[in-house]
Every structure is written in C-alpha cells, then in structure tokens.
Steps between C-alpha positions, in 0.01 A plus 500: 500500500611850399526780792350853412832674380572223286181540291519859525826478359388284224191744411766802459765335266193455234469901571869531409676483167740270430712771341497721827563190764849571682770299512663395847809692464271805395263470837850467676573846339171650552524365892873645529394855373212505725690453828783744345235785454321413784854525724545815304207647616534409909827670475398814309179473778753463819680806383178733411358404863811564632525815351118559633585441848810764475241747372237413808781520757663829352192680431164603706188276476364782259784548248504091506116457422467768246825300304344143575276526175817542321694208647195276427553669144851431455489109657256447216686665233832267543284238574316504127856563384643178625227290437424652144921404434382175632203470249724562164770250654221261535332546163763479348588145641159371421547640133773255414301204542267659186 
C-alpha cells in the first residue's frame, strides 16, 4: 500500500514535463545556492540589527521611532536584493536541464 506523499508525488510528476524534470546534481545545485543565499542573508540581517540596536542605544526613544520605518525599509530592500540574486542563480540552474 502506497502512503499519502507517495501518491501525491506520483499525481505531480504527470503535472511536470519531462523536459523541465531536474537532474540530481542540478537539485544538489539548487539546494547548495539556497543555503548560500539564505547564510547570506542572516549575516547581512545580524549586521543591520546590530546596527539598529547602536541607533536605539545612542539615540532617544523619539529620534529611534521616527527612523524605525526606515530600518524596516532598508532590511527589506537588501533582503529582495539577496534573494532576487538568488532567483537568477536558481533559474538559471533549472534552465540547463531544457
């Protein structure tokens, strides 16, 4: 007998087509830049927060809440920077097994 995700898997590879299934060396690939970009990210995300707690502790509670918009701003910005990077590196991958 067949558990769920095994027939679940089998429903989606009749979804897929042949020409776009990945080879195992390309899902290593795809899996490698993932944890890269994700490691990229917790970095650049230490260092903003980091640089967020400076501004609390040198500044007054006003100053700080009037700039927090901006922070939130800015952590999104380099965020959908690294992760759009991330998209072309993956598309790209997945393009070579067309």
């Amino acid at each position: 007998m067949k558990s769920a995700l095994q027939l679940a898997l089998e429903k989606t590879d009749d979804l897929v087509d042949e020409g776009t299934k990945l080879s195992r060396d390309q899902v290593e690939e795809i899996d490698q830049v993932r944890k890269e970009f994700e490691a990229k990210w917790a970095e650049q995300e230490i260092v903003l927060k980091g640089r967020i707690a400076k501004m609390r502790a040198d500044t007054d509670p006003q100053t700080f809440a009037e700039h927090q918009r901006q922070f939130a701003d800015e952590m999104n910005h380099v965020r959908e920077k690294i992760y759009a990077e991330r998209d072309v590196r993956l598309q790209k991958i997945r393009q070579q097994a067309s």
